[in-house]
N, C-alpha and C positions, 0 to 999 in steps of 0.2 A: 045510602050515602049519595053526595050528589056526582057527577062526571067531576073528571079532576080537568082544570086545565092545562097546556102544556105550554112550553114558555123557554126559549133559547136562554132566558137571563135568571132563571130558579134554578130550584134543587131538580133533581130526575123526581125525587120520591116525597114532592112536594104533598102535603097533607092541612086540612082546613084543623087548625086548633080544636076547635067544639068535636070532631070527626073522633080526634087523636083521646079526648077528656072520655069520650061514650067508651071508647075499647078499653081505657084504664080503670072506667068505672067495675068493668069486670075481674079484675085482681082484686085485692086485698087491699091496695093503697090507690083510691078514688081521692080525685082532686079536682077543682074548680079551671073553668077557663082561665079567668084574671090569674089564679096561681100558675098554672103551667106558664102563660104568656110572662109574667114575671120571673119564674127561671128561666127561658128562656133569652130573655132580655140582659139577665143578671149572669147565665152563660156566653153571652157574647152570640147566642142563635139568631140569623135572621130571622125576621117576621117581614112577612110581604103581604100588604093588603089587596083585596080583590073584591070591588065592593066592600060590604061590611064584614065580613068574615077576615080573619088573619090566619098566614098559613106558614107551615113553616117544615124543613126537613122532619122525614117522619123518623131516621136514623139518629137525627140530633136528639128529638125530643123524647125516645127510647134513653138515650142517654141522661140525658136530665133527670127523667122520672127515675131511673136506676139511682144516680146520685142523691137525688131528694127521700127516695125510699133509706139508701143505706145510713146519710145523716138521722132523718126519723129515730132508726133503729139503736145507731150508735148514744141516742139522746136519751132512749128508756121510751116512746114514745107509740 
C-alpha cells in the first residue's frame, strides 16, 4: 500500500478507497471501488480526492460495508 498522507482537515484514519475494496476483497462480501464510493456517498461519508484516488475514513467505510453486508443478507442474497 502506498504512504498515507496526513492532513489537519481529514479523518486521522484516512484510507485510499481502492486500498479499503483489496482488504474486503478478503471476506466473503468483495465489492467494486464505484460501489463502495457510492455508499459511501449515499452514507453522507466524506470522500476527499488526492490526485486520482479518493479517500475516505477507514472507520466509516467498515461501517458501510457492515450495513451493505447485513441489507444483502436481509434480501436472500
Amino acid at each position: 500500500m502506498a504512504a498515507h498522507l496526513y492532513s489537519p482537515y481529514v479523518a486521522a484514519d484516512e484510507t485510499k478507497v481502492a486500498d479499503a475494496v483489496e482488504l474486503f476483497r478478503e471476506t466473503q462480501h468483495p465489492l467494486s471501488v464505484s460501489t463502495l464510493e457510492r455508499l459511501c456517498r449515499k452514507a453522507g461519508v466524506p470522500l476527499v480526492r488526492h490526485g486520482r484516488a479518493n479517500y475516505a475514513s477507514w472507520t466509516e467505510m467498515l461501517k458501510v460495508h457492515a450495513a451493505w453486508v447485513d441489507s444483502r443478507e436481509a434480501a436472500g442474497r
